[in-house]
KEVOVO-100279 format. One record per residue (C-alpha): residue number from 1; x, z, y; residue in three letters. Coordinates in steps of 0.02 Angstrom, whole numbers, padded with zeros to 5 digits. Layout:
// KEVOVO-100279
   nr      c1      c3      c2  rest
  NUM       X       Z       Y   ALA
...
This chain:
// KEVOVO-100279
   nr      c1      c3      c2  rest
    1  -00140   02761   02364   UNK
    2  -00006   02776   02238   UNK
    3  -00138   02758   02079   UNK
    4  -00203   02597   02156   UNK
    5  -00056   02535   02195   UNK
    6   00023   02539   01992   UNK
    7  -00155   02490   01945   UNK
    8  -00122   02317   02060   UNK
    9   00026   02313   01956   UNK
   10  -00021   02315   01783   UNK
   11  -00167   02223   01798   UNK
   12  -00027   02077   01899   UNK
   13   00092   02106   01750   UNK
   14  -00047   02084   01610   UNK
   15  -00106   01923   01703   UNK
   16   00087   01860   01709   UNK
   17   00114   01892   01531   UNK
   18  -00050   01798   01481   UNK
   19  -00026   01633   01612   UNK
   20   00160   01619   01540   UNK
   21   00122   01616   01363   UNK
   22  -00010   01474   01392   UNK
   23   00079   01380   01512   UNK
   24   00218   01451   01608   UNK
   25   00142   01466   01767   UNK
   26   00095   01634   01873   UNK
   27  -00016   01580   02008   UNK
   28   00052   01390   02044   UNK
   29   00253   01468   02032   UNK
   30   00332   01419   01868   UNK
   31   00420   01548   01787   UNK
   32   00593   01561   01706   UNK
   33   00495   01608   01543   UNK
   34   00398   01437   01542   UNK
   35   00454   01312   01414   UNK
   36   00560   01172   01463   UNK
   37   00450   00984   01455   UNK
   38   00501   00811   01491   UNK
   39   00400   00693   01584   UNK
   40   00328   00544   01507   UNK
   41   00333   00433   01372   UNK
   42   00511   00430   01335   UNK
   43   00667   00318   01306   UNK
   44   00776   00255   01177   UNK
   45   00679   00255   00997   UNK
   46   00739   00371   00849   UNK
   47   00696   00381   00684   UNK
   48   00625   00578   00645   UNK
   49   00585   00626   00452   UNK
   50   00444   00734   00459   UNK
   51   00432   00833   00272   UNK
   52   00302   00872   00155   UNK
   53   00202   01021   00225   UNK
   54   00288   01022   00398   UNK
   55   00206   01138   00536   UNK
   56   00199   01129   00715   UNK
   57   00346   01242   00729   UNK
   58   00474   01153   00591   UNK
   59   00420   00987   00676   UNK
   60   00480   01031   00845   UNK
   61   00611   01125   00809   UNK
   62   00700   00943   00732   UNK
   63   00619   00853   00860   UNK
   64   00698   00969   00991   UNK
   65   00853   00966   00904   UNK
   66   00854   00770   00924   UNK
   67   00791   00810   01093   UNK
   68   00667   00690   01089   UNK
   69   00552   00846   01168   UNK
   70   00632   00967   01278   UNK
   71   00591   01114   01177   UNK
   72   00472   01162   01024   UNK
   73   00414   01299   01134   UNK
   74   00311   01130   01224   UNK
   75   00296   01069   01068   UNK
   76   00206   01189   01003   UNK
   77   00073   01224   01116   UNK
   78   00067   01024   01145   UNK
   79   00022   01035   00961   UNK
   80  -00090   01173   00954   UNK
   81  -00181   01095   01089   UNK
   82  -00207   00919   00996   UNK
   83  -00355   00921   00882   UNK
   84  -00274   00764   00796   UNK
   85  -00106   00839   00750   UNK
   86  -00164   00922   00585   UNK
   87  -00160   00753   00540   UNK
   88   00013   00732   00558   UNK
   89   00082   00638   00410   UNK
   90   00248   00631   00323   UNK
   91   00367   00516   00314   UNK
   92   00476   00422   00454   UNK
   93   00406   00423   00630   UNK
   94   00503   00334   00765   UNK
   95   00485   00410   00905   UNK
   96   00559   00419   01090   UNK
   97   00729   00532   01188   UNK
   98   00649   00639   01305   UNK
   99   00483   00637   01290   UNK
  100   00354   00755   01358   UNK
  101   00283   00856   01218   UNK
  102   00105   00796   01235   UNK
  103   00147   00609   01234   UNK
  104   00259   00672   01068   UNK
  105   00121   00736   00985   UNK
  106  -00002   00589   00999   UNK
  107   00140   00459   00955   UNK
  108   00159   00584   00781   UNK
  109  -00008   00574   00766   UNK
  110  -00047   00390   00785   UNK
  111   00038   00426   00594   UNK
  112   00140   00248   00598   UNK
  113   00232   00306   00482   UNK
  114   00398   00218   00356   UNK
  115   00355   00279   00204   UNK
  116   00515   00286   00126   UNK
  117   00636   00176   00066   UNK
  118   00565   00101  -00108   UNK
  119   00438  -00018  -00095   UNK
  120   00408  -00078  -00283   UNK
  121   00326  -00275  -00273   UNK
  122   00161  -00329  -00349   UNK
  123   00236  -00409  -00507   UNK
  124   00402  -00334  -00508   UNK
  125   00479  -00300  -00686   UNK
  126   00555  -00147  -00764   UNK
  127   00734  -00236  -00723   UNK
  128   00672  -00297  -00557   UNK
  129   00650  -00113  -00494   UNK
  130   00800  -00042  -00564   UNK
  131   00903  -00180  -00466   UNK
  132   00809  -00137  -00323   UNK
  133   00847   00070  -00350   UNK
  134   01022   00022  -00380   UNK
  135   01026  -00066  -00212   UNK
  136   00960   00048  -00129   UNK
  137   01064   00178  -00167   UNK
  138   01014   00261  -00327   UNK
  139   01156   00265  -00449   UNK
  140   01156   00150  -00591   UNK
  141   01179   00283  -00742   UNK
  142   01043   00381  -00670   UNK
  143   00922   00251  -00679   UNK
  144   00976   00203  -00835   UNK
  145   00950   00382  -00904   UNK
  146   00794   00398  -00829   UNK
  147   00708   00229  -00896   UNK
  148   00769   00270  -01081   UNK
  149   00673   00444  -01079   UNK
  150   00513   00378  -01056   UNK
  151   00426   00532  -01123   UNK
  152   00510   00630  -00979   UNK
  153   00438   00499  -00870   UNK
  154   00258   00553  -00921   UNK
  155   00228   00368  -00989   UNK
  156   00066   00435  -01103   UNK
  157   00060   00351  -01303   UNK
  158  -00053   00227  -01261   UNK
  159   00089   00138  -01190   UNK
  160   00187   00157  -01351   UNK
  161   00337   00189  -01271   UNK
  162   00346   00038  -01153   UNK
  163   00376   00066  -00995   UNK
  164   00317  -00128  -00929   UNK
  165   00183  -00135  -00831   UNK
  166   00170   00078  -00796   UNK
  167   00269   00070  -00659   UNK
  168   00154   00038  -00517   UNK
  169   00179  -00055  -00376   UNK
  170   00175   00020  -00220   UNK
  171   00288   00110  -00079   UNK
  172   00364   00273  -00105   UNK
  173   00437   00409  -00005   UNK
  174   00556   00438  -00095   UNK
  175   00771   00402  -00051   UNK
  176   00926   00420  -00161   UNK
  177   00975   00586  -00071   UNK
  178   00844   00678  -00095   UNK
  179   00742   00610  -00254   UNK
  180   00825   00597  -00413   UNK
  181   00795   00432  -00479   UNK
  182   00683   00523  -00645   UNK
  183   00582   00595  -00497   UNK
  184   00523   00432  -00415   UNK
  185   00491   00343  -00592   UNK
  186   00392   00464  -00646   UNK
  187   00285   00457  -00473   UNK
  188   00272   00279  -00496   UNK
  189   00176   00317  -00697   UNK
  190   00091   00457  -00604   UNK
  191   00009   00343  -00503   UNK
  192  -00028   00205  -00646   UNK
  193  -00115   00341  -00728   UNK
  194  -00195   00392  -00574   UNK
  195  -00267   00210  -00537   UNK
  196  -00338   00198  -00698   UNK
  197  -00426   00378  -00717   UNK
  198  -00509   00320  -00555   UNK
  199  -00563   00166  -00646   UNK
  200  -00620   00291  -00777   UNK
  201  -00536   00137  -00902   UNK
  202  -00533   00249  -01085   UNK
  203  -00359   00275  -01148   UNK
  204  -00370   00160  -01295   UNK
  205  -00387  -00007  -01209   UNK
  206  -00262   00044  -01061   UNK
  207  -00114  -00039  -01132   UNK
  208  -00213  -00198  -01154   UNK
  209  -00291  -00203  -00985   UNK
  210  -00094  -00175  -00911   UNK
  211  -00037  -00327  -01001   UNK
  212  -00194  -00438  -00953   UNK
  213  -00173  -00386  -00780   UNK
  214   00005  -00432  -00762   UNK
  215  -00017  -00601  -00839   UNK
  216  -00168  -00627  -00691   UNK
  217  -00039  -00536  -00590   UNK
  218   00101  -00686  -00614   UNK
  219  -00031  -00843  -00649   UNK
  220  -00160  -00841  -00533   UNK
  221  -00191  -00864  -00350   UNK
  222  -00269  -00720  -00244   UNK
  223  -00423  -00788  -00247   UNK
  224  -00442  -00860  -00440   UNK
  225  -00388  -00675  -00512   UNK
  226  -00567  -00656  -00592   UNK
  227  -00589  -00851  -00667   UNK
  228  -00396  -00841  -00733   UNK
  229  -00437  -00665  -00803   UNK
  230  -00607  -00767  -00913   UNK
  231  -00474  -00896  -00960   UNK
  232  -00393  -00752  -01036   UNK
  233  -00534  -00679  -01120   UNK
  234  -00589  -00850  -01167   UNK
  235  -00436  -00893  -01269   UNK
  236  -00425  -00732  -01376   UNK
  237  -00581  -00732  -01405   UNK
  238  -00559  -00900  -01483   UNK
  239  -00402  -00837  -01576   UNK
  240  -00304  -00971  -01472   UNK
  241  -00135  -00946  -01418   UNK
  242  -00144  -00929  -01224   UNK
  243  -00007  -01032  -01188   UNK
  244   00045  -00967  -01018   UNK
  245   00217  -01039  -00978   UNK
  246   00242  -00854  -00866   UNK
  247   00234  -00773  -01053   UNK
  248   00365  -00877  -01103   UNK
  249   00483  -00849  -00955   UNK
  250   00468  -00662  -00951   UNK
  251   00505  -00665  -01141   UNK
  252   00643  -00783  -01130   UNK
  253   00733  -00703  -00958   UNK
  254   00733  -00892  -00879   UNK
  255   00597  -00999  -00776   UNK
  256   00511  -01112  -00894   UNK
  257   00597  -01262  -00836   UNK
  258   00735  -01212  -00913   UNK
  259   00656  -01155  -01076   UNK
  260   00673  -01306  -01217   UNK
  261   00550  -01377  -01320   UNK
  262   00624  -01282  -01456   UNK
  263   00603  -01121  -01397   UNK
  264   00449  -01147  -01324   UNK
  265   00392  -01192  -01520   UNK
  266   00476  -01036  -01602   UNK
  267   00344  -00947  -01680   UNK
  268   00465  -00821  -01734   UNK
  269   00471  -00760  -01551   UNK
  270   00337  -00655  -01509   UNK
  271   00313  -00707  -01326   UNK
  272   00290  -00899  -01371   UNK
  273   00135  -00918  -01294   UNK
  274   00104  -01088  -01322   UNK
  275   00116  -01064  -01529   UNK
  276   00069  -00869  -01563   UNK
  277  -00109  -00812  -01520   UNK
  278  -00145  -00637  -01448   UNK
  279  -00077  -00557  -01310   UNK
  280   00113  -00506  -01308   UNK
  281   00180  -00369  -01351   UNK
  282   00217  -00301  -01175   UNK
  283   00157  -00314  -00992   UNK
  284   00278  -00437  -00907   UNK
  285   00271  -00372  -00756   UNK
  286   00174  -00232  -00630   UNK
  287   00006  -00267  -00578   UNK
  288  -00092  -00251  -00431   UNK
  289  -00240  -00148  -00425   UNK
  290  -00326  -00340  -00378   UNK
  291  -00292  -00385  -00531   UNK
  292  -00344  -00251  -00638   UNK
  293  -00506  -00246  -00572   UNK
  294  -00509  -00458  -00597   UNK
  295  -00477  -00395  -00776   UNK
  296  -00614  -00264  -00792   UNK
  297  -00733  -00366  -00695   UNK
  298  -00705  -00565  -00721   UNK
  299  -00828  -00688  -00677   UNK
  300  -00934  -00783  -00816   UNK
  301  -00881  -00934  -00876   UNK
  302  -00855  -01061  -01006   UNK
  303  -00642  -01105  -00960   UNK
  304  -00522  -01121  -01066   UNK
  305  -00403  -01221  -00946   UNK
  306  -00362  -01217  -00779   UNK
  307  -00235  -01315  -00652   UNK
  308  -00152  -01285  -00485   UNK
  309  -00173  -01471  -00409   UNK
  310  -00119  -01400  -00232   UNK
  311   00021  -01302  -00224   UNK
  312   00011  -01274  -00029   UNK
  313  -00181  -01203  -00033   UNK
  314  -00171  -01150  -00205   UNK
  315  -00332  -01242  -00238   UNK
  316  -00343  -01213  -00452   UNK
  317  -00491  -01317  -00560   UNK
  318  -00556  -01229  -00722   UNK
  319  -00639  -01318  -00865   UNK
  320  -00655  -01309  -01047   UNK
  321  -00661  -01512  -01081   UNK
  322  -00495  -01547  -01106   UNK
  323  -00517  -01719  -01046   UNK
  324  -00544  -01638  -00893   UNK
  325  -00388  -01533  -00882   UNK
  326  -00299  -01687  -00913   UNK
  327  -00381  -01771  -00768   UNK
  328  -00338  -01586  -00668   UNK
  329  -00158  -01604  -00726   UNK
  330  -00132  -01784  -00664   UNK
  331  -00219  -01753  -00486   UNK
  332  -00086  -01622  -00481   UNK
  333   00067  -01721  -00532   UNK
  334  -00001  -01882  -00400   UNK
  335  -00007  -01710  -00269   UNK
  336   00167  -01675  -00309   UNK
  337   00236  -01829  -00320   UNK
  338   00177  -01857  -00127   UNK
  339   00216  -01704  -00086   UNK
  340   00398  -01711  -00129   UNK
  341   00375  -01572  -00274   UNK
């Protein structure tokens, strides 16, 4: 009686180790050993970081911490039981205080995710994202440092040392605290480079198709990238200067308003569109993926002109009678004029 009694026993014991390690439970009575869980969907929001090449286990444990789960014990298994949570990406995830570790899980998973703190603009220039670095934390010298070493950067000799136009546009993970500002611009040439291998775009005409594609970039209306993009084309093809007033500004460090007839005419000045023919000598600004492919891919067409007549739907006319464009120019000036522009 004695044997069967320690067999009833062990084979109890075995099942109570088993049922609490899965789920805390031996038959319907939860045990001390079972892993503390909230209820729900949770409360107040807060903001988690979840790293680079977080598991299951480093996730819960800060999400415990924050106790927005009771414990990454739940976590854990809440994880290991969600097929989605491999998924899990990094970044910042805001979540919930006190939620149950299930509901935790699928929220992380749902990946609505802040990526970072840097988001550089379609069209920003090299000065426009070191003001926004420097506002967003990164000190001033260090971005300084960092733009002058452009080799360091991994900007590749095509580029011939300018840094215009390389720096791609896009959002980055990346925060003063815990990426050096040489770090993040050298991600943002990384992914220039990266765009354009995909594009499979041969390193000698890279530079050129940068600078075409930020002109497009600052000229043309969403939906006219490909016909401003031929204009372009058009004109050095016809060794004409391409007289693009954006050219002028960039150059110049001023809206074109406010450039003068003289300047505009200085043919000493290499980014006087309207008298030097080719393109200039640097991007003037960061272009969109949009508008590199316009570039590699723009419609055919005879234009050598083209004119914004409304401002508010962007509708733009192309021609290459210049009787036309004058025409073009007019309807737009009659729009304005009614329109209070």
């Amino acid at each position: 009686m004695l044997i069967a009694v320690v067999a009833v026993l062990v084979v109890v014991g075995a099942l109570g180790a088993w049922t609490v390690k899965n789920d805390g439970y031996l038959f319907g009575i939860k045990t001390p050993l079972a892993a503390a869980d909230y209820e729900g969907t949770g409360g107040e929001p807060v903001d988690i970081d979840v790293p680079e090449a977080a598991n299951g286990y480093t996730i819960g444990a800060e999400l415990a911490a924050k106790d927005v789960v009771a414990s990454s014990e739940a976590f854990v298994r809440a994880f290991n039981a969600n097929p989605d949570a491999a998924g899990i990406q990094p970044g910042t995830h805001t979540m919930k205080l006190r939620m149950s570790a299930e509901s935790a899980v699928a929220l992380l998973a749902a990946n609505d995710v802040k990526r970072g703190g840097l988001t550089v603009v379609e069209g920003y220039t090299v000065a426009q994202i070191k003001e926004t670095m420097v506002e967003q934390g990164w000190p001033e010298a260090d971005v300084d440092a960092a733009l002058a070493n452009t080799e360091a950067l991994g900007l590749p000799p095509e580029a011939k040392g300018e840094l215009e136009g390389w720096l791609a546009a896009s959002t980055y993970d990346a925060k003063p605290e815990s990426t050096s500002a040489a770090d993040v611009l050298k991600q943002m040439v990384a992914l220039t480079i990266q765009e354009l291998d995909a594009l499979d775009v041969p390193a000698k005409q890279r530079n050129d198709l940068i600078i075409k594609a930020s002109l497009v970039e600052r000229e043309a209306p969403d939906e006219y990238r490909g016909e401003v993009a031929r204009v372009i084309d058009n004109r050095l093809a016809n060794n004409e200067p391409l007289g693009l007033d954006a050219i002028d500004s960039y150059g110049r460090n001023k809206p074109s308003h406010l450039i003068t007839t003289e300047e505009f005419q200085d043919k000493s000045f290499p980014y006087a569109s309207r008298v030097v023919a080719g393109l200039p000598p640097t991007a003037i600004g960061a272009p969109s993926n949009a508008s590199v492919e316009a570039v590699m891919n723009p419609p055919e067409g005879p234009w050598i002109w083209y004119v914004t007549v409304n401002l508010e739907t962007q509708e733009t006319k192309f021609t290459d009678d210049y009787d036309e464009f004058l025409a073009f120019k007019d309807e737009y000036q009659a729009w304005a004029a009614e329109n209070g522009y």
